[in-house]
C-alpha positions in Angstrom: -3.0 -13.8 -1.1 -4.4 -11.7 1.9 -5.6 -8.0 1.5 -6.0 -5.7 5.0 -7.0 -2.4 5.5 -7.1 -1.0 9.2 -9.6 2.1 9.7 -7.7 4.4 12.3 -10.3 5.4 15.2 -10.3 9.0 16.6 -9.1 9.8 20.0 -6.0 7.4 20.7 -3.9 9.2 23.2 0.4 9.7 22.7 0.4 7.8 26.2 -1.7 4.8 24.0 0.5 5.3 21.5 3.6 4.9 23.5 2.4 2.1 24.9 1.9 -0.1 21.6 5.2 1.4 20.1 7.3 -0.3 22.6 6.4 -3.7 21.5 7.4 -3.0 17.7 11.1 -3.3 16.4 13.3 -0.1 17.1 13.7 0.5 13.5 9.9 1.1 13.5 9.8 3.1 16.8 12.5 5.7 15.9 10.1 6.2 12.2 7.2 6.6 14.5 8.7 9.3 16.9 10.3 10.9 13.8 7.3 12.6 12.5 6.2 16.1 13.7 2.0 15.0 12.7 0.7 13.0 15.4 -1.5 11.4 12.8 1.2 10.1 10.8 2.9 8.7 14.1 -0.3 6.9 14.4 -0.7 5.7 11.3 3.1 4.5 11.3 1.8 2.7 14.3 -0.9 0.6 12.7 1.2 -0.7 9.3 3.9 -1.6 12.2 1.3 -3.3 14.2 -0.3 -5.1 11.4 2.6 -6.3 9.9 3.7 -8.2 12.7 1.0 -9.4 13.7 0.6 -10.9 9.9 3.9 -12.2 10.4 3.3 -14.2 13.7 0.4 -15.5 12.6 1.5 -16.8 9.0 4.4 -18.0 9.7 5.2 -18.5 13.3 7.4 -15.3 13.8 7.5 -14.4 17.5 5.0 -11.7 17.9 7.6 -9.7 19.8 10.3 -8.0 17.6 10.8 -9.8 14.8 13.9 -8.7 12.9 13.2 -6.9 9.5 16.0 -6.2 6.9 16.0 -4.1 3.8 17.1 -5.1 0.2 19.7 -2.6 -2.1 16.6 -0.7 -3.1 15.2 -0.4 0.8 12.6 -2.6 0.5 12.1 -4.3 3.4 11.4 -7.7 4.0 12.1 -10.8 6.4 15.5 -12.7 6.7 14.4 -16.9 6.0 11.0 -16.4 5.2 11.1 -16.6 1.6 7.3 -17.5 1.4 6.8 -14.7 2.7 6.2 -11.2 0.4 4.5 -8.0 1.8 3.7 -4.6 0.9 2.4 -1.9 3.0 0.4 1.6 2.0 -1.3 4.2 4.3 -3.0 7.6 3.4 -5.9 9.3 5.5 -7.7 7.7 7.9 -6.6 4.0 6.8 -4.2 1.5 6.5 -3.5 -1.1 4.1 -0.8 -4.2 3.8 -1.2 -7.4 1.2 0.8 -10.8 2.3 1.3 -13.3 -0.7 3.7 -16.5 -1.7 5.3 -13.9 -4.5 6.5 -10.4 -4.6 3.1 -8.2 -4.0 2.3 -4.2 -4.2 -0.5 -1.9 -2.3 -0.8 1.2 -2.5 -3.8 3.6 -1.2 -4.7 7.3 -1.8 -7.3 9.4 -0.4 -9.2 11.5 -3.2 -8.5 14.9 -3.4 -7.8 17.9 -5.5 -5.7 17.9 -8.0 -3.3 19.6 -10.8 -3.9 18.3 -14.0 0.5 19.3 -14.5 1.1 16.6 -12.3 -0.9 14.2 -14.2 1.0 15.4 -17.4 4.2 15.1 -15.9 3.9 11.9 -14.4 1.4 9.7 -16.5 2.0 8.4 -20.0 0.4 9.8 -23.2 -2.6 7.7 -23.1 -2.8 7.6 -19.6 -2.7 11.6 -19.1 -5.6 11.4 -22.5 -8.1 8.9 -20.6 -7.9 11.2 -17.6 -8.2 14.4 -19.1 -11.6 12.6 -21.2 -13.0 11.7 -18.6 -16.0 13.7 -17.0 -15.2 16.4 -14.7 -16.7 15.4 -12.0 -14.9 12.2 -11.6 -11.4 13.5 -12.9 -10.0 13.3 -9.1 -11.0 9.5 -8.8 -9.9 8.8 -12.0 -6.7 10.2 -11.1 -6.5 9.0 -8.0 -7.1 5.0 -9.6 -4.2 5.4 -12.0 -2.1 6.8 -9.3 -2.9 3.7 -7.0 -2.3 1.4 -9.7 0.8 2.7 -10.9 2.1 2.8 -7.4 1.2 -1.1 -6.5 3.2 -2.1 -9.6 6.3 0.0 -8.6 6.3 -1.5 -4.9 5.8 -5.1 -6.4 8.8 -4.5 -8.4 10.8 -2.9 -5.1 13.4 -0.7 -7.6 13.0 2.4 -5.3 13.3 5.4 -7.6 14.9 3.6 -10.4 11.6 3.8 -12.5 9.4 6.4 -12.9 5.5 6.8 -13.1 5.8 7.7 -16.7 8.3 4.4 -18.0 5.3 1.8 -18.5 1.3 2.3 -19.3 -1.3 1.0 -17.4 -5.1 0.9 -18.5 -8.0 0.8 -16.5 -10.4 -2.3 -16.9 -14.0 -2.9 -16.2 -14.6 -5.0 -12.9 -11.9 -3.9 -11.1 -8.6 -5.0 -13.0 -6.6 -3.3 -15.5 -3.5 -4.1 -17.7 0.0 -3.5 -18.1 2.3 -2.3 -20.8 5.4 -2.0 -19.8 8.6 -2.3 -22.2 11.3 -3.0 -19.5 8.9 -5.9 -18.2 9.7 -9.6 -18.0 7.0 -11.1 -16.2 3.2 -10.4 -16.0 1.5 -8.3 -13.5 -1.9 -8.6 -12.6 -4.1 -5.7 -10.8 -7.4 -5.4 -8.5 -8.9 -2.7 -7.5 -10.7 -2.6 -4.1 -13.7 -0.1 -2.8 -13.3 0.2 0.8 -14.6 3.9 1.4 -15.8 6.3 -1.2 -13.3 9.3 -0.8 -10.4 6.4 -1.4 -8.6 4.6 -4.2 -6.9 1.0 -3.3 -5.2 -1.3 -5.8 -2.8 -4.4 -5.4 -0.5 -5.8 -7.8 0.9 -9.2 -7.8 2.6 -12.0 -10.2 -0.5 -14.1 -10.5 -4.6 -13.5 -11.0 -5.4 -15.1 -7.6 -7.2 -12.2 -5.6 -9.1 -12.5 -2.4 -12.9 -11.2 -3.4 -12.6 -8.4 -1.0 -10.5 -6.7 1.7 -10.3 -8.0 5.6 -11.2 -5.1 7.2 -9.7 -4.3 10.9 -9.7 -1.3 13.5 -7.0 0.1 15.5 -8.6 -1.7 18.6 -8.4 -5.4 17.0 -4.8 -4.4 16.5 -4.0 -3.2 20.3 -5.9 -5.6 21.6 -3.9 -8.4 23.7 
């Protein structure tokens, strides 16, 4: 298993922009030029970018357009590369993708402020009573980490909107893990949280224990660069 997260740099130009988009797949430009925010083009950009160049280098995929499918639930993934499992996030000012042999989920969140009604309406019993417990002052972060894990484990899985926030229990572990109850659930998950900035929340989620120690981190110029 491989964990990424890009940091976006300030001041790329549309004409820059332009210019990397044109060697991703078309499925990937038209998303790009579909937002209104320039910096959700951008950051559009860098999971496309990262992804195949992930792609080329683990498993010999031309790094020009590779051609990406979706499954029934819209997950995408890669026609004949079974070995191959991906799941991208983005949120802020960063970007983050984890590459494993078995289905994997990422998901990142910057911290910010919050309504505790969304917690209630979205967590689990336990989950909405740990958060609401917890001191004030880190009630965002808190929320932020359950969100981040609960995400992860819904993107491993890849059943779109079939499952909500509130069907299965995570809890928050010391070290960075946490565990999983989850009564529709065949096989184990296992979680890691990752500290990559202070004013973020990054978990993974994947089929087996065997976590990288920490994140490869990249910038948008390792990326671009030829």
């Amino acid at each position: 298993m491989e964990v990424y997260a890009v940091k976006l740099s300030e001041g790329v130009s549309r004409d820059e922009l332009e210019r990397v988009c044109a060697n991703l797949p078309e499925e990937r430009q038209n998303k790009i030029r579909a937002y209104t925010r320039f910096e959700d083009s951008l950051r559009s950009a860098a999971a496309g970018l990262l992804l195949q160049r992930l792609a080329a280098e683990r498993i010999q995929v031309p790094s020009g357009r590779p051609t990406w499918s979706r499954d029934q639930h819209g997950k995408p993934f890669l026609p004949g590369a079974d070995g191959f499992h991906f799941n991208l996030s983005h949120s802020g000012e960063w970007v983050a993708a984890v590459i494993d042999r078995t289905p994997v989920g990422i998901d990142i969140e910057r911290v910010r402020p919050i309504d505790l009604k969304l917690a209630r309406d979205s967590f689990t019993a336990s989950e909405y009573r740990e958060l609401v417990l917890s001191p004030a002052a880190e009630r965002e972060s808190y929320f932020f980490q359950f969100w981040t894990l609960k995400e992860s484990y819904l993107k491993l899985l890849g059943t779109g909107l079939s499952r909500t926030l509130d069907s299965f229990t995570v809890a928050i572990e010391p070290g960075g893990s946490a565990s999983l109850d989850d009564p529709q659930g065949h096989e184990r998950a296992y979680f890691k949280r990752y500290d990559v900035d202070p004013r973020y929340r990054l978990s993974v989620c994947a089929r087996h224990g065997g976590f990288p120690a920490a994140v490869s981190l990249l910038d948008w110029d390792s990326l671009t660069r030829d």
